[in-house]
C-alpha positions in Angstrom: 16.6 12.7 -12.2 14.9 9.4 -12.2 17.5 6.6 -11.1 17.8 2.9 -10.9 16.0 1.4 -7.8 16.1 4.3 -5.2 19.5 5.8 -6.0 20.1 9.2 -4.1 22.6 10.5 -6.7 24.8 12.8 -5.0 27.8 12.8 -7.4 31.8 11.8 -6.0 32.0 13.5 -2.5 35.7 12.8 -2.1 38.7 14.6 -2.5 40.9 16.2 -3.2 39.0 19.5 -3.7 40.0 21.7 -6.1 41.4 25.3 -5.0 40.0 28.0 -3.5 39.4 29.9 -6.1 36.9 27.6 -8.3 35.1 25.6 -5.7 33.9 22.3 -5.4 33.5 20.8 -8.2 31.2 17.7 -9.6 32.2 15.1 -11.9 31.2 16.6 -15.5 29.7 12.7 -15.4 27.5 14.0 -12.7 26.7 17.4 -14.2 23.1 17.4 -13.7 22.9 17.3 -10.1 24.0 21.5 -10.8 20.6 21.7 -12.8 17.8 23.4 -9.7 15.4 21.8 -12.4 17.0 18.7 -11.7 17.3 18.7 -8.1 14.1 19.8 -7.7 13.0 16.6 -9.5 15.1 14.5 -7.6 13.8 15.7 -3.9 10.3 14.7 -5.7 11.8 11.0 -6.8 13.7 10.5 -3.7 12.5 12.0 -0.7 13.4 8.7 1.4 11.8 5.7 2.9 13.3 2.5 4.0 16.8 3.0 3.6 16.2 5.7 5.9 14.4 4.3 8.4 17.2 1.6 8.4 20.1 3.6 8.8 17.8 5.9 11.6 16.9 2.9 13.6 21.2 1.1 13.0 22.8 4.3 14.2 20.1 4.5 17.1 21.3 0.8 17.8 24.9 1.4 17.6 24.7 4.5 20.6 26.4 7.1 17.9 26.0 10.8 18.7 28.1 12.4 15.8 27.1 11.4 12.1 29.1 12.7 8.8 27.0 12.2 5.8 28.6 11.5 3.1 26.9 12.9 -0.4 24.6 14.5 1.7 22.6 15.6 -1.3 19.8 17.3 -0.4 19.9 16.8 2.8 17.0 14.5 3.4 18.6 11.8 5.6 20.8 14.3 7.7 17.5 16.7 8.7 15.9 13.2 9.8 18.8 12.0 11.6 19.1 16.0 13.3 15.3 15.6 14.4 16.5 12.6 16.6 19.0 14.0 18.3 21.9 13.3 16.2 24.8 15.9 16.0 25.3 15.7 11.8 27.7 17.2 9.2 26.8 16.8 5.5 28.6 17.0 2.0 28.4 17.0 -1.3 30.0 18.8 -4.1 27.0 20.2 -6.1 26.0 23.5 -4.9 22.4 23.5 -6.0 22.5 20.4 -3.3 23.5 21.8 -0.5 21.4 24.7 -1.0 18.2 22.4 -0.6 19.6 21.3 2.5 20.5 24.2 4.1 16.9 25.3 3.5 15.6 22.4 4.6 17.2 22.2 7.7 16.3 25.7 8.5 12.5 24.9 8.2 13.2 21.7 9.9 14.1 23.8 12.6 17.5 21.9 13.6 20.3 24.0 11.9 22.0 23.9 15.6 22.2 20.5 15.0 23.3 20.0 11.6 25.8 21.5 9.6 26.3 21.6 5.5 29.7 21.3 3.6 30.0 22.6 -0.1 33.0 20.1 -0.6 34.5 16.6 -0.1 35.1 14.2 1.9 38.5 15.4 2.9 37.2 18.2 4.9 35.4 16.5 7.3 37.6 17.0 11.0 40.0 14.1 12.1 38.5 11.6 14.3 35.3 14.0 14.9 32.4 11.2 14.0 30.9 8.5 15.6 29.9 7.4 12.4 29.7 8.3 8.8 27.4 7.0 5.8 27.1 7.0 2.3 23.1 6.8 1.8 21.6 6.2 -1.6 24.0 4.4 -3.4 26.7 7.1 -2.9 29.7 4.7 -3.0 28.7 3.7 -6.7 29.6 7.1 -7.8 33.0 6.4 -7.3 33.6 5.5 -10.4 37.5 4.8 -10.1 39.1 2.5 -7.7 41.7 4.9 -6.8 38.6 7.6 -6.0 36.9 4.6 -3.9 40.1 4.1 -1.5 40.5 7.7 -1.4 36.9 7.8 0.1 37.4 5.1 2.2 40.8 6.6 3.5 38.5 9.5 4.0 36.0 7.8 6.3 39.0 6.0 8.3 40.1 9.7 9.1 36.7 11.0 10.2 36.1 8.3 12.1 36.9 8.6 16.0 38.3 5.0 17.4 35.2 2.2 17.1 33.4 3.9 15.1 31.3 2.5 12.4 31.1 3.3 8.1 27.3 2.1 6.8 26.6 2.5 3.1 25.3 -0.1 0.6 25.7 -1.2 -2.6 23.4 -2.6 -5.2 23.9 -6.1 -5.7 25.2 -6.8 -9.7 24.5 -10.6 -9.5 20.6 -9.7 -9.2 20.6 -7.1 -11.8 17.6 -7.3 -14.4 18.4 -4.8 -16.9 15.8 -5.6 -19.6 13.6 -4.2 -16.9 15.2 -0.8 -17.1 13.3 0.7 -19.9 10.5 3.1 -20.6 7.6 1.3 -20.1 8.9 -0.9 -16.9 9.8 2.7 -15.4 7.6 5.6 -16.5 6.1 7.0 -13.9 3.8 10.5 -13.3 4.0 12.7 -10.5 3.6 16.0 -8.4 6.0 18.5 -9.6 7.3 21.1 -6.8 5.9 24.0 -8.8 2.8 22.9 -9.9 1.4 20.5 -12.2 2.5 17.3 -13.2 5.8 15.3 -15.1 6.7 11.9 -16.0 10.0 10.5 -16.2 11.3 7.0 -17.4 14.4 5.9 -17.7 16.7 3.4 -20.4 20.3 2.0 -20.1 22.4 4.7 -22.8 26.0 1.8 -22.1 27.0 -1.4 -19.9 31.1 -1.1 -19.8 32.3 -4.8 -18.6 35.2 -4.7 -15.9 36.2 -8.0 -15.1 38.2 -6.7 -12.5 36.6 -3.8 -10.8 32.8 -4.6 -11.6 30.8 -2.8 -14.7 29.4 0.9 -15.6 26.4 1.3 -16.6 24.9 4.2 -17.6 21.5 5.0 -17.1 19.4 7.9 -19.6 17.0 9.7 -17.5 13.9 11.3 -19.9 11.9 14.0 -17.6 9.1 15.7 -19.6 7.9 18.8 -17.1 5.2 20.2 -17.0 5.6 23.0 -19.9 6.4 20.1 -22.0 10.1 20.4 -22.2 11.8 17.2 -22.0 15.3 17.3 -19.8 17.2 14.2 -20.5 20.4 13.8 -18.2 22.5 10.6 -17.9 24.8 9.5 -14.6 26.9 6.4 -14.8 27.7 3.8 -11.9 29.7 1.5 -10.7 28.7 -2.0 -9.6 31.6 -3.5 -8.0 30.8 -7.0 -6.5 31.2 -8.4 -3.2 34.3 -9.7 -3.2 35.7 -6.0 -4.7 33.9 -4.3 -1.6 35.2 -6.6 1.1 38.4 -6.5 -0.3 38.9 -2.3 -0.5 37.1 -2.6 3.2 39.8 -4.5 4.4 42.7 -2.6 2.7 41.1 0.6 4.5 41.7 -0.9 7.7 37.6 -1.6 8.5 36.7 -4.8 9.7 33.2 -5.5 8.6 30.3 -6.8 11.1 27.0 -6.9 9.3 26.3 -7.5 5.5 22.5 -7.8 5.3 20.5 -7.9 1.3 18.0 -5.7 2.3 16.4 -3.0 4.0 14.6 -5.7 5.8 17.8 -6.8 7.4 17.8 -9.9 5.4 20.6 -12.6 5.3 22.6 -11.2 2.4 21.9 -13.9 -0.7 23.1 -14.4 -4.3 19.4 -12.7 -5.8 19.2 -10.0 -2.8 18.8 -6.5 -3.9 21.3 -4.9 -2.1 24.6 -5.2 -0.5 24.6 -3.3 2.9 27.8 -2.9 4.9 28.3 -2.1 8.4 32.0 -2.0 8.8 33.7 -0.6 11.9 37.5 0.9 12.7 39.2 -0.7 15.4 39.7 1.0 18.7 43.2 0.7 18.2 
């Protein structure tokens, strides 16, 4: 699915998970990341780049050793971070996700390293990671503020003593959305199986919040390369600032970098992103 900016849309990864008998299960708002055809599109759209390289060359920095990737999604940033040595669990709800993983990291050559969970949040081991992320815009897919803390609380548990939650944000003060329509976003490329589609993209609702930050959601159009068109729509949240420092805090993280961009930039009123490095207290 084509997404605003470089969203990685992995769908809510927390819990609680249903039961045993009907699986994970994704947000019906997030239904199409269960479409193959979709997934397959999305691996095309999103196959990773600078946030990457960021969180790569910040987890390097920070000495960690155990990573818990949060909305994995295909598995992209977890068979990078394996290939340098990182010890990584990934999850994410949608099936047809973790199924590109798995086989990715089995070409990759690094499934000793990595490890893939068809679930939430709340099955990541107490206090087993050094760190854990949220790449591509995962924590706007936590639409409710209640499924945000729950997240959060999530992370806190995961977390070993000092260690560090990174995940960014886009910025809603720098928004353009009369930029977010066919023309400003078509583009044409490679499919997996041969040929050639196009996708382009249109806001489908803008839902105000004064309190929590607005939804928007975002039409995706995908004409493949038979000519069917698959349309699917996802909606996010854009808390602000002050929202995202102030759930950090109530988690218990103190926060030590914000940066704008992937650049590491001085976080600013027109910057891009919002990028959080927040840490739990040894004690």
């Amino acid at each position: 699915m084509s997404s605003t900016g470089s969203a990685a849309a992995q769908g809510p990864a927390s819990g609680p998970a249903p039961g045993p008998d009907s699986g994970p299960q994704v947000d019906p708002a997030f239904a199409w990341v269960q479409d193959p055809e979709l997934v397959a599109i999305y691996d095309v759209e999103n196959a990773g780049g600078w946030d990457h390289e960021f969180y790569l060359e910040l987890l390097e920095e920070l000495g960690t050793r155990r990573v818990a990737d949060v909305g994995c999604g295909t598995g992209v940033l977890g068979v990078l971070l394996a290939q340098h040595g990182f010890r990584v669990v990934g999850v994410d709800p949608s099936a047809a996700m973790i199924d590109v993983a798995r086989a990715r990291s089995a070409r990759a050559g690094v499934d000793e390293q990595v490890s893939w969970i068809h679930g939430f949040a709340d099955q990541l081991e107490t206090g087993t990671a050094d760190a854990v992320v949220m790449e591509g815009h995962v924590a706007q897919y936590f639409l409710e503020r209640a499924d945000w803390d729950a997240v959060l609380a999530q992370a806190w548990q995961a977390l070993s003593p000092g260690g560090h939650l990174a995940f960014e944000s886009r910025n809603p003060a720098a928004l353009e959305l009369d930029a977010w329509d066919a023309e400003s976003t078509r583009e044409t490329q490679p499919h997996p199986g041969g040929g050639e589609f196009t996708s382009w993209m249109e806001i489908a609702g803008v839902r105000q919040d004064a309190v929590d930050g607005q939804l928007i959601t975002a039409r995706a159009h995908n004409l493949l390369p038979d000519a069917r068109e698959i349309i699917a729509e996802e909606t996010l949240r854009y808390r602000p600032l002050a929202v995202l420092r102030e759930s950090l805090t109530a988690a218990g993280f103190e926060i030590r970098q914000l940066w704008g961009d992937w650049d590491r930039e001085e976080l600013s009123e027109d910057s891009p992103e919002m990028i959080f490095l927040a840490q739990k207290p040894l004690s």
